[in-house]
C-alpha positions, -999 to 999 in steps of 0.1 A, spaced: -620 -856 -157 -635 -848 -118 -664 -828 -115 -644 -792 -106 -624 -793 -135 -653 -796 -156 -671 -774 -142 -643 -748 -146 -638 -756 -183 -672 -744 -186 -670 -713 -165 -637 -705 -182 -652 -685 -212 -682 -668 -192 -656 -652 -168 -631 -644 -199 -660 -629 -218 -671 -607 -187 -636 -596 -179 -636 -585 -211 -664 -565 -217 -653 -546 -185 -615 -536 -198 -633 -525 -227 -658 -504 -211 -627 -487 -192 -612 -478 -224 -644 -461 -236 -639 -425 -251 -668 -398 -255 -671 -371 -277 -683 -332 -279 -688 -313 -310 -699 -284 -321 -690 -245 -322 -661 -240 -302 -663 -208 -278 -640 -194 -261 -636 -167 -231 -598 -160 -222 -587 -193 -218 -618 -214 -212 -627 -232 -240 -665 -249 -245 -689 -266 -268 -726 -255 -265 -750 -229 -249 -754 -203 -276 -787 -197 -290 -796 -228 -313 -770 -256 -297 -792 -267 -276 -789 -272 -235 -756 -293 -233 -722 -276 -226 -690 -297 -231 -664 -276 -209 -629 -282 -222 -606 -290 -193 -579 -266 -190 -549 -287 -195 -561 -296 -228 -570 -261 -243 -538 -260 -260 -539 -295 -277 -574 -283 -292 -563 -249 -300 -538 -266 -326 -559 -275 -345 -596 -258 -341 -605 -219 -338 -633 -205 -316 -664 -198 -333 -660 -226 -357 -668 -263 -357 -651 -290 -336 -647 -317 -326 -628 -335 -300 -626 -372 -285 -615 -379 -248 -630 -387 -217 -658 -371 -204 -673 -364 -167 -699 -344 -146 -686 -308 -140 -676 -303 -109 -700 -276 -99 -728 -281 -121 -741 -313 -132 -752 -301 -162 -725 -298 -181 -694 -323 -189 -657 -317 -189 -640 -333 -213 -602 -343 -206 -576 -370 -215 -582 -358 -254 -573 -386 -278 -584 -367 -313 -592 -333 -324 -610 -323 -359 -620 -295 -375 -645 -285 -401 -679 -296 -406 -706 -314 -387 -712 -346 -405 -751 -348 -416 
């Protein structure tokens, strides 16, 4: 066997195995949970007095998929991907939704 054909066997799996763990990353989902509010048609998780500082801000194509299944004022949850708001970068918008549950937060 020459010398570059070795040494390719044995680079083989490190490339395979980083390739890898990059499509996976791509496919990653996030989550937001919590009370559900909504205002007209803007739906979000987060903000009222005792959730804390993090908003997850429902994008607006996917308010009907969640409102099949969840009510405002009651507990959510929803699985999709996630990025900065556009304006603010202290909040997320959560689009592309893959799952939606309601009832309680898990302990």
């Amino acid at each position: 066997m020459s010398i570059r054909l070795a040494m390719l066997c044995a680079a083989m799996p490190f490339v395979l195995i980083a390739l890898g763990g990059q499509a996976e990353a791509r496919k990653g989902h996030d989550q937001c949970a919590g009370i559900l509010h909504q205002e007209g048609s803007r739906l979000w998780f987060g903000g009222a007095r005792g959730e804390g500082e993090g908003i997850s801000v429902v994008a607006a194509t996917q308010a009907a998929k969640v409102l099949k299944v969840c009510a405002a004022g009651r507990y959510c949850r929803v699985v999709g991907t996630t990025a900065d708001c556009e304006d603010s970068g202290e909040c997320a918008k959560i689009k592309d939704i893959v799952s939606v549950a309601a009832g309680r937060a898990r302990r």
